[in-house]
C-alpha positions, -999 to 999 in steps of 0.1 A, spaced: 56 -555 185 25 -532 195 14 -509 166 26 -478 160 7 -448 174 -5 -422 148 26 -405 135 53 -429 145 77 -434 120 67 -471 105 83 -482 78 117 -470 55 125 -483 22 147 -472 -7 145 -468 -46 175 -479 -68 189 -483 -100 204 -519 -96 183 -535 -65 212 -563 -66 240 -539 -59 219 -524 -32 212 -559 -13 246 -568 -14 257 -532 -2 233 -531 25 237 -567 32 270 -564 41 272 -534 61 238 -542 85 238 -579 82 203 -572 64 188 -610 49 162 -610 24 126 -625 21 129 -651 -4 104 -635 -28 100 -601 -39 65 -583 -56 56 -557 -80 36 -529 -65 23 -506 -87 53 -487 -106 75 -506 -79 89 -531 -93 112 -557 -71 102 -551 -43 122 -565 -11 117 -571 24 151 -567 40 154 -587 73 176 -584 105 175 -616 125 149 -627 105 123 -594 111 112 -570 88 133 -539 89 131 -522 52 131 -528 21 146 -522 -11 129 -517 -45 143 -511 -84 131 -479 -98 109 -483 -127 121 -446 -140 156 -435 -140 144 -397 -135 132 -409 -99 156 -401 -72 177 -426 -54 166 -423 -19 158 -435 13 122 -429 23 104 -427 56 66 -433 67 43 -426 88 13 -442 109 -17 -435 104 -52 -449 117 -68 -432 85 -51 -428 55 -73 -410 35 -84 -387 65 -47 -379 72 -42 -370 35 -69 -345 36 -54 -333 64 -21 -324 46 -35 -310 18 -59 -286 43 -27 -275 64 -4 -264 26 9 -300 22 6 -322 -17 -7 -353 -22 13 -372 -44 -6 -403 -50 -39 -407 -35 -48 -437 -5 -42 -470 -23 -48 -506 -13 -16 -530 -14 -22 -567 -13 -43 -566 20 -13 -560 41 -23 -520 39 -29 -486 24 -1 -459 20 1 -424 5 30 -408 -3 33 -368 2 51 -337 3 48 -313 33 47 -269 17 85 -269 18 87 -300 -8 99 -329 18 88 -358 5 75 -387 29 49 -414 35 19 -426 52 10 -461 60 -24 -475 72 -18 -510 84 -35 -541 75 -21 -571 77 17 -552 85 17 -524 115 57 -518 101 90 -524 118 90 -557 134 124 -547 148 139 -511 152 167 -492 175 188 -522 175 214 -527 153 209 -528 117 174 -516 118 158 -477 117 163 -455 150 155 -421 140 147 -394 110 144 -363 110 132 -332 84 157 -309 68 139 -274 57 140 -240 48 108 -230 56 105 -241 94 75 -218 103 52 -234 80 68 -272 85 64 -265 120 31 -257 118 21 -284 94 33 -314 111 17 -307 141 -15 -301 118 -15 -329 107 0 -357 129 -3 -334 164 35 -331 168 47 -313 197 84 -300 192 109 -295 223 139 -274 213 174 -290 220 191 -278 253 220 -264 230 204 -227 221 231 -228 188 207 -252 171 179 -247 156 163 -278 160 130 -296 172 121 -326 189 88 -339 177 70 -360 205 37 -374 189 1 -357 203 -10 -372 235 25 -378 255 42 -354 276 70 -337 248 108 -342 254 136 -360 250 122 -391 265 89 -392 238 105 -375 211 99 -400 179 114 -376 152 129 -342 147 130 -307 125 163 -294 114 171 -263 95 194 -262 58 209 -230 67 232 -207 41 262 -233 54 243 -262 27 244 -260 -5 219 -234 -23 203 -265 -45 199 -289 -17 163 -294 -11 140 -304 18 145 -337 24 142 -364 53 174 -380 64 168 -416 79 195 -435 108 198 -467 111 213 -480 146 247 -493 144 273 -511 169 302 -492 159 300 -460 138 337 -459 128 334 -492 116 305 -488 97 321 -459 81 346 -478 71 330 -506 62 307 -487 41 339 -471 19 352 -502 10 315 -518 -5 319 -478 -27 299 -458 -3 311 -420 4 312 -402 37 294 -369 35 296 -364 75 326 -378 89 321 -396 128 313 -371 154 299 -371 188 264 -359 199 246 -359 232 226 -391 223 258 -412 207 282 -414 176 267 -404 144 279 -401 104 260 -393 72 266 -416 38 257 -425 10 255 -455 -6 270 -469 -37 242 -459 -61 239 -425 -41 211 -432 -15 218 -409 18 214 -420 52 229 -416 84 242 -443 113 238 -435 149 259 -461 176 248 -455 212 273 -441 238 303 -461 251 293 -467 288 308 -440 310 322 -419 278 290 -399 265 257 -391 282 228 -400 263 194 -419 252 194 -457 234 192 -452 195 155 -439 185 158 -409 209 167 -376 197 204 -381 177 202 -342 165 211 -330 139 240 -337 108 267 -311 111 265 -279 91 295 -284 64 279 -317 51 280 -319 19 259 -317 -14 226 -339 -14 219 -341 -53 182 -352 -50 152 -347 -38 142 -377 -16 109 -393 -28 93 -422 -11 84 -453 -22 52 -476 -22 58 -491 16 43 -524 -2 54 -548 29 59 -526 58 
């Protein structure tokens, strides 16, 4: 795979209290394998490449502290890590830990942008990131939920150059984010900006939500229930395919996106613009916090 251009999501990976449960969870609902060792990075302990067809997709990693979040995490590319970071603290963002080496295969950063979504940056080395993605059981989109969308707005495209292209539907407050340099739309778009409205509830902050590509979003909801996940958006259609928000069994969010059936709904191949969740979703507990993309 060619690398990623500067800003492309890269790499996801998620923090959990029993790293076990979560490869058997996520092992049986995306068919995810794992790599045969795993390392300690940093406060990281555990951490595992989790493989689809034998690629690098994610990875999983025990948390060291229970007062850290259970989340999934998203990063991005960057040609200069430590450039980029002074770039989000110059346009109101916070640098949570500072550039740092890991193990040759690259550098990452881990950040906030000034309405307290937490996400990553990763300069390559030996990794670029995704060797597979948009297909099933691998990442096909994120995108930022805010309160503040005047100063995210204005800091992403600060800092990575983001262009954002509205949806068509005028009800929605939401962007598309094509990265600096292509011609913005639906067809570029690598990420979006959505907006927690009065509908969420009051304590849920800004967070990114991360989709994984699925075959069949009613069956992965239901598959997903039966290994003690929970359903916090039930299936519903969208321009772009079938979507649905869970969580896993330790309380990790995420969201699955299946493409359109052929001649049912028009739309784009996983890793275009899915939209955003519905409104009445419900309560997301904690703040999402990244972890060290260690093998990315």
């Amino acid at each position: 795979m060619a690398a990623f251009t500067e800003g492309t999501p890269c790499w996801v990976d998620a923090q959990l209290p029993d790293l076990e449960a979560g490869k058997r969870f996520y092992g049986e609902l995306f068919g995810w394998t794992y790599s045969g060792k795993s390392a300690d990075h940093g406060p990281y302990p555990h951490y595992t490449d989790a493989l689809r067809d034998g690629k690098p997709v994610a990875a999983l990693a025990a948390k060291s502290d229970g007062r850290m979040p259970t989340t999934w995490g998203v990063y991005f590319a960057t040609g200069d890590a430590t450039d980029t970071a002074r770039r989000i603290r110059d346009a109101g963002g916070q640098v949570i830990t500072t550039p740092t080496p890991v193990d040759g295969l690259g550098t990452t950063v881990l950040a906030a942008d000034p309405a307290g979504a937490v996400f990553g940056l990763w300069q390559k080395g030996e990794r670029d990131g995704f060797a597979l993605r948009g297909a099933p059981g691998s990442f096909c989109w994120t995108e930022v939920y805010t309160r503040d969308k005047d100063a995210v707005d204005a800091f992403y495209q600060r800092v990575f150059g983001f262009q954002g292209t509205p949806l068509p539907d005028d009800a929605v407050d939401y962007l598309m984010w094509s990265p600096a340099g292509t011609e913005p739309g639906e067809d570029t778009a690598i990420a979006g900006r959505s907006v927690i409205t009065e509908a969420f509830p009051v304590e849920m902050p800004g967070h990114f939500l991360v989709y994984f590509a699925v075959d069949d979003t009613d069956a992965s909801v239901e598959h997903a229930t039966r290994l003690g996940g929970r359903v916090t958006a039930p299936p519903f259609d969208i321009p772009y395919g079938r979507m649905a928000v869970l969580t896993d069994d330790q309380g990790a969010a995420f969201a699955v996106l299946a493409e359109p059936a052929p001649g049912r709904t028009p739309g784009h191949a996983p890793g275009r613009t899915p939209g955003h969740a519905p409104e009445q979703q419900p309560e997301h507990p904690e703040e999402p916090s990244g972890t060290d993309p260690a093998d990315p």
